[in-house]
C-alpha positions in Angstrom: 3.1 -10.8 -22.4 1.0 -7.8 -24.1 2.8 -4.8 -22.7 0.6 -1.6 -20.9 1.0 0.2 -23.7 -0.6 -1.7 -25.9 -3.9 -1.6 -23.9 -6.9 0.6 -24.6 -6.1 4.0 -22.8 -9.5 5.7 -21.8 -8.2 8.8 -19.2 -10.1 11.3 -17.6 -8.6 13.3 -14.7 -11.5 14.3 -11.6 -10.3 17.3 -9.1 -11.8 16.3 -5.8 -9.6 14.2 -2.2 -9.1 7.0 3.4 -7.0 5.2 5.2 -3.8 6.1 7.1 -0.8 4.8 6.1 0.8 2.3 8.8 4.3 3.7 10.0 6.9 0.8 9.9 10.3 -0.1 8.3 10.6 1.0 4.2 11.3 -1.9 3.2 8.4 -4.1 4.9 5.5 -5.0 3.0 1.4 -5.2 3.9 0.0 -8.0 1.6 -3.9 -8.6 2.4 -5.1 -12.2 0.6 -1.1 -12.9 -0.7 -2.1 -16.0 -2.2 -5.0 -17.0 -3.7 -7.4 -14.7 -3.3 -11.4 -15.5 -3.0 -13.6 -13.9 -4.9 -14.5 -10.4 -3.9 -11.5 -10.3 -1.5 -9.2 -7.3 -2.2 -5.3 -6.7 -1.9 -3.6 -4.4 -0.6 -0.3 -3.5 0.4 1.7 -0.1 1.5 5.0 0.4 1.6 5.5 4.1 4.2 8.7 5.9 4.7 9.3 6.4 8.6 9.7 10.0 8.5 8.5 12.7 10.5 9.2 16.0 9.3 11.0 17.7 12.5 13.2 14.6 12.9 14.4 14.5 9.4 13.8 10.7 9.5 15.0 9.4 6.2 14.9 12.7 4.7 17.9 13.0 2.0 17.8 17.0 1.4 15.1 19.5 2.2 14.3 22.6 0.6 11.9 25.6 0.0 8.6 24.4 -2.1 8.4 26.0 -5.4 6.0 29.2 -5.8 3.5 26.5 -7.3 3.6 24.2 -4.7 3.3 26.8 -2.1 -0.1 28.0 -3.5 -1.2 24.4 -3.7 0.1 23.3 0.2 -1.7 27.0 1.9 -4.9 26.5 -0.2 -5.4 23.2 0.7 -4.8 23.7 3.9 -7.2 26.7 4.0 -10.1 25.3 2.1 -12.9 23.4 4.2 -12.5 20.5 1.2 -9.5 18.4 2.4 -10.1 16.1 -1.0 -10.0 19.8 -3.6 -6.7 18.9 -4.6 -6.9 15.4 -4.9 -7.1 13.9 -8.9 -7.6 10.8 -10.6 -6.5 9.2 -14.3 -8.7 6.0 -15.1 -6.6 3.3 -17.6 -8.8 0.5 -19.4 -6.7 -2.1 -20.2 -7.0 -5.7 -22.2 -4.1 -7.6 -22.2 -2.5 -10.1 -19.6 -1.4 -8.3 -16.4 1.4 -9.3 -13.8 0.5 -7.5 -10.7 3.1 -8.6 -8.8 6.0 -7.3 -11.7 3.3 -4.1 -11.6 4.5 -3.7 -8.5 7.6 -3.8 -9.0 7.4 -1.4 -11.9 5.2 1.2 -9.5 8.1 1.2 -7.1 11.1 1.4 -9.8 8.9 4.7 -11.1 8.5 6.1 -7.9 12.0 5.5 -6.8 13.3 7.1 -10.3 11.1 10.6 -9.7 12.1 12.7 -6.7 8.8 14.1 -6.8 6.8 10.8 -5.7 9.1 10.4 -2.6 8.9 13.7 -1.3 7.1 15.0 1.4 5.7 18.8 2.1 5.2 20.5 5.1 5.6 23.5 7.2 8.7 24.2 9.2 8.1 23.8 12.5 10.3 27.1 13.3 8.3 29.5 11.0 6.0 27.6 9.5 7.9 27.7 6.0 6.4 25.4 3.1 9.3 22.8 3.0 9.9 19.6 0.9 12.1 17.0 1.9 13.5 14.0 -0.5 12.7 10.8 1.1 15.4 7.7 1.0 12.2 5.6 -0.2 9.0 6.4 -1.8 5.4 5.6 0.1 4.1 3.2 -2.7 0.0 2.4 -2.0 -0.9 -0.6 -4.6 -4.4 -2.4 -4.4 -6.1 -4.8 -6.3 -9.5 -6.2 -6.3 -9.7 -9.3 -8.7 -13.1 -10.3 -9.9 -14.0 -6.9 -9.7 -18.0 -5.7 -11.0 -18.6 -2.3 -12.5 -20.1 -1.2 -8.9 -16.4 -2.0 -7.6 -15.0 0.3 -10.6 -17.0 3.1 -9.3 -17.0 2.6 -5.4 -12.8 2.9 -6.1 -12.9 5.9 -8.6 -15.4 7.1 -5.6 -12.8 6.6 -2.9 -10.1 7.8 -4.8 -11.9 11.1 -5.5 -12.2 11.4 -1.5 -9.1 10.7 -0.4 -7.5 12.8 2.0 -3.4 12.8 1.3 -0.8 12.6 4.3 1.5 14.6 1.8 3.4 15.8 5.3 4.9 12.1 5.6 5.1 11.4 1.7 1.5 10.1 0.6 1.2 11.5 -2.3 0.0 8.7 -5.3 -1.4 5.1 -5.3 -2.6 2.7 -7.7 -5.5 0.3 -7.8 -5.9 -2.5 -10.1 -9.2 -3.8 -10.5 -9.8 -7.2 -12.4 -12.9 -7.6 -14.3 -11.1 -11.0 -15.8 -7.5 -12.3 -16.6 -7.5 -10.0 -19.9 -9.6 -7.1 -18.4 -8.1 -4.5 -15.8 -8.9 -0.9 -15.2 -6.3 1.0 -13.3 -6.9 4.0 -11.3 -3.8 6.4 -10.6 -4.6 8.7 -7.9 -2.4 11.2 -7.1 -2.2 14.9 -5.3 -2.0 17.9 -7.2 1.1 18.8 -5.6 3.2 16.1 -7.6 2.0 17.1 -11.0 -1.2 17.7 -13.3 -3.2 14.9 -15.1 -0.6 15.8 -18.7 2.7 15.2 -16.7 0.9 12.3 -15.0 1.1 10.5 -18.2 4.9 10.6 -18.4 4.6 8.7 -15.6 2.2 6.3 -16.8 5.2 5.6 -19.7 7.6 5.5 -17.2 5.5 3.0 -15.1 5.0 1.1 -18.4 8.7 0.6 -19.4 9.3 -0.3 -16.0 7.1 -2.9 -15.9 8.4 -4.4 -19.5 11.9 -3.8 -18.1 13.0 -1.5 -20.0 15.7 1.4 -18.5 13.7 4.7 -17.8 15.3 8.4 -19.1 16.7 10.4 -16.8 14.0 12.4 -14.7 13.3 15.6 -15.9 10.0 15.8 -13.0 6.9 15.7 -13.3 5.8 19.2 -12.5 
């Protein structure tokens, strides 16, 4: 099997921010169209943390938020534009793709960086930008097959409007989109409070050694 790195990388990163993440167990699984899909039918699957940040549900430590990610969490939540901080990398890839082993690689790589199972919010007692370290990462993973160009840019679309939960740990998905068996483009879309379009790219060789299971280096963030 052609690894991801061998594909055709074309990136560009977009600054600009649509569904709500279902709250159930971590370890549960939402799989639209498991088997077989029809053409034009989509996938998609979510994987949320129960957490709620005044509970401490599943939260492992908390902390203050960096001087960085403070700027990021009051601007955004100042500005009128929910979607200013949300960005996008596109991937063109031509090789043979497992998106079920993907999968498995997306949660591996989220699991292995604190920062993509953290959540950020403001303490309730004086409104403190906080982070908490989730026991599990939110993993959101689509794919499309028999995907048209028009679906390509309906997705890179969506994800420039999406509007992040960051407070419960939404902070990055992945969407696969399948133009044939050899032909994917994958679009990582991610908050700006996780990292900038360079670091995101460590994670994109993270995600790739996952998925040719190879062991990752030891974290050194993405931020």
């Amino acid at each position: 099997m052609t690894p991801l790195s061998s594909a055709t990388d074309k990136a560009s990163s977009i600054s600009r921010q649509d569904e709500d993440s279902e709250r159930q167990h971590p370890g549960a699984e939402i799989d639209d169209e498991k088997s077989h899909p029809r053409a034009g039918t989509v996938e998609e699957e979510a994987i949320p943390a129960k957490v709620h940040p005044d509970l401490n549900q599943d939260i492992i430590t908390m902390e203050r938020m960096s001087a960085a990610q403070s700027r990021i969490f009051v601007l955004g939540n100042l500005m009128k534009d929910p979607t200013a901080y949300s960005l996008i990398i596109r991937y063109d890839t031509v090789s043979e793709l497992d998106i079920h082993r993907l999968r498995d690689a997306l949660t591996t790589t989220m699991q292995h960086h604190d920062s993509l199972r953290t959540c950020f919010f403001a303490r309730s007692q004086d409104n403190q930008p906080m982070q908490g370290l989730l026991l599990f990462p939110v993993r959101r993973s689509k794919h499309v097959p028999y995907a048209t160009g028009h679906d390509i840019e309906q997705e890179l679309q969506a994800s420039r409007d999406k509007v992040w939960d960051i407070e419960h740990g939404e902070t990055l998905s992945l969407t696969v989109l399948s133009q044939s068996s050899k032909k994917h483009t994958l679009i990582l879309g991610y908050h700006h409070i996780i990292s900038d379009a360079s670091s995101m790219r460590r994670f994109m060789r993270d995600l790739n050694s996952a998925y040719n299971m190879r062991p990752l280096k030891r974290d050194l963030g993405l931020v």
